[in-house]
C-alpha positions in Angstrom: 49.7 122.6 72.1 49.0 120.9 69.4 45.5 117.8 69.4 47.8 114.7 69.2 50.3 116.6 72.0 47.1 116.9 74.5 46.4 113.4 73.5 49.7 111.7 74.0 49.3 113.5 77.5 45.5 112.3 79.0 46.9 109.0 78.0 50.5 109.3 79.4 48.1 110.6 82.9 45.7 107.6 82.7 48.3 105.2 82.4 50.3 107.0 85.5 47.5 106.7 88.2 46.8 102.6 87.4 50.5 102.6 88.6 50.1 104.9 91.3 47.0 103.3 92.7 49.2 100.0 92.3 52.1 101.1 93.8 49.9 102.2 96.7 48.1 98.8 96.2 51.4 96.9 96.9 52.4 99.3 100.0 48.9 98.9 101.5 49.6 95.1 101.1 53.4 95.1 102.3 52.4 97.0 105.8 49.4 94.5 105.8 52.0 91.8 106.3 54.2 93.7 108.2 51.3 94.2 110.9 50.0 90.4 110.6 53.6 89.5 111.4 54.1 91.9 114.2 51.5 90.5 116.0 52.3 86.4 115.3 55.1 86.8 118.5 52.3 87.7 120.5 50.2 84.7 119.4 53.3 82.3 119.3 53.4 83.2 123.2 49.8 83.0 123.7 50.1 79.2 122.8 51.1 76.6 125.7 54.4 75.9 126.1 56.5 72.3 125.0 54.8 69.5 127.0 56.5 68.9 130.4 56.1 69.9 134.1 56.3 73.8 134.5 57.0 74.9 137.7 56.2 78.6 138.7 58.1 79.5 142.0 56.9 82.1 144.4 57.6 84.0 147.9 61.1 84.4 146.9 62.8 86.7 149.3 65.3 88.2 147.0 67.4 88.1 144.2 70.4 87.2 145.5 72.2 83.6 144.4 69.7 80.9 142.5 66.9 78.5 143.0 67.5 74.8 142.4 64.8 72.6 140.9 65.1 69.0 141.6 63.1 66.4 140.1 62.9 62.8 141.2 61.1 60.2 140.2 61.7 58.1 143.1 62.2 58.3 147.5 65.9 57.5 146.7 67.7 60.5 148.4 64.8 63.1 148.1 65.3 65.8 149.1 68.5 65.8 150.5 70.6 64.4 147.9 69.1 66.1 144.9 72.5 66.9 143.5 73.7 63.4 143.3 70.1 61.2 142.6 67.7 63.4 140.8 66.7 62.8 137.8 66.7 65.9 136.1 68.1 69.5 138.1 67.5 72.9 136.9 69.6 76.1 138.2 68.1 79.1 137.5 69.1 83.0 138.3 66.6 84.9 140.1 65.4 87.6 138.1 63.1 90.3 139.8 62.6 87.6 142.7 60.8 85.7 140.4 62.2 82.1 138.5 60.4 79.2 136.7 61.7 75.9 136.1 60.4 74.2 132.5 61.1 70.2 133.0 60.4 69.3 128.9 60.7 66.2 127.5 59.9 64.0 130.3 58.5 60.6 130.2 55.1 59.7 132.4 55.2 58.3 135.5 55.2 59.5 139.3 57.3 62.1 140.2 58.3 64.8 143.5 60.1 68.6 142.9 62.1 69.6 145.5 63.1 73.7 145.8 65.8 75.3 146.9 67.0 79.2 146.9 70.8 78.6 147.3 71.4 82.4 148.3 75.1 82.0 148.6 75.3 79.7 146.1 77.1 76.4 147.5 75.0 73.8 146.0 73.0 73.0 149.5 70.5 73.6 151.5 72.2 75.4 154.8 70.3 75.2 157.9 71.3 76.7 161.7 72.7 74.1 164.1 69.4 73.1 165.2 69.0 72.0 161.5 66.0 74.4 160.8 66.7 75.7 157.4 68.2 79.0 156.9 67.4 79.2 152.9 64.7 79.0 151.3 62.9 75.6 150.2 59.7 74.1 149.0 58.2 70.5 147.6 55.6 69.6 145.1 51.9 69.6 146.5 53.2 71.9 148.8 53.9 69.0 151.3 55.0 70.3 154.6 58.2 70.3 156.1 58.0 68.9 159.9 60.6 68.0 162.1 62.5 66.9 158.5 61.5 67.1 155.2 58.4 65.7 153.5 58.5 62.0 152.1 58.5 61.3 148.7 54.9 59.9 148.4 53.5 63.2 150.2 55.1 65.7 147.1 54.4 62.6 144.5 52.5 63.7 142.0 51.2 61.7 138.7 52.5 63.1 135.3 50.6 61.9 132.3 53.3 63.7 129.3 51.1 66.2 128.9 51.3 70.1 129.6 51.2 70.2 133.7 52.0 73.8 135.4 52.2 74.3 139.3 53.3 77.2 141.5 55.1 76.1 144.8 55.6 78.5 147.6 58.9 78.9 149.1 59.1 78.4 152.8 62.0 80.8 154.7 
């Protein structure tokens, strides 16, 4: 090989590993990105949800049929009439014997959540023919069911518009 031959190749080499340590440059920056994106599901989830009243509901006895979430925001036909006068009604499938009802956009004021597990789905509460409840049901501030259901100004609670979250036990 002749000088200028050697020559041509050193600089041919030196101009090679720029670009190879820039090619690895860029990929070192590409999975850089690809990480920090990975991981911005896990923050988006981390962050609180749309402002409303989230309701988480527990003791559920099993998946079968759905739960009903009623809200009101006044004593007309609560709890009993929650398909006809609530203001807003979620129906949610069970999943896992867990469910969650996510009331968004709501404006403040005073308002009661009624909670029923329709297990055979027919849009009621069904009760035995002493009129003792045979499904599952619950009510905001866990108010009590004696001798009837609970009156609207014992499951009132004040809603301000911002984030509220509450877990409400199902009674069987």
């Amino acid at each position: 090989m002749n000088e200028s031959t050697i020559r041509k190749s050193v600089e041919a080499s030196t101009v090679r590993k720029p670009q190879i340590r820039g090619a690895k440059g860029v990929r070192c920056a590409a999975w850089f990105a690809v990480l920090m994106f990975a991981t911005l599901p896990a923050l988006a989830f981390d962050q609180s949800p749309c402002p409303g009243i989230h309701v988480k509901i527990l003791n559920i006895r099993n998946s079968t049929g759905t739960i009903a979430c009623a809200l009101f925001e006044s004593q007309t036909g609560f709890p009993k009439k929650f398909l006809r006068v609530a203001t807003n009604i979620m129906i949610i499938k069970i999943r896992k014997t867990q469910a969650s009802c996510n009331f968004e956009d709501i404006s403040p004021g005073k308002y009661a959540i009624a909670v029923v597990h329709d297990e055979n789905m027919n849009g009621e509460l069904d009760t035995n023919w002493l009129g003792i409840p045979t499904e599952g049901y619950g009510f905001s501030n866990n108010a009590k069911a004696l001798l009837g259901a609970p009156s609207f100004s014992a499951a009132s609670f004040l809603y301000d518009g911002q984030n509220i979250g509450m877990t409400m036990r199902l009674n069987y």
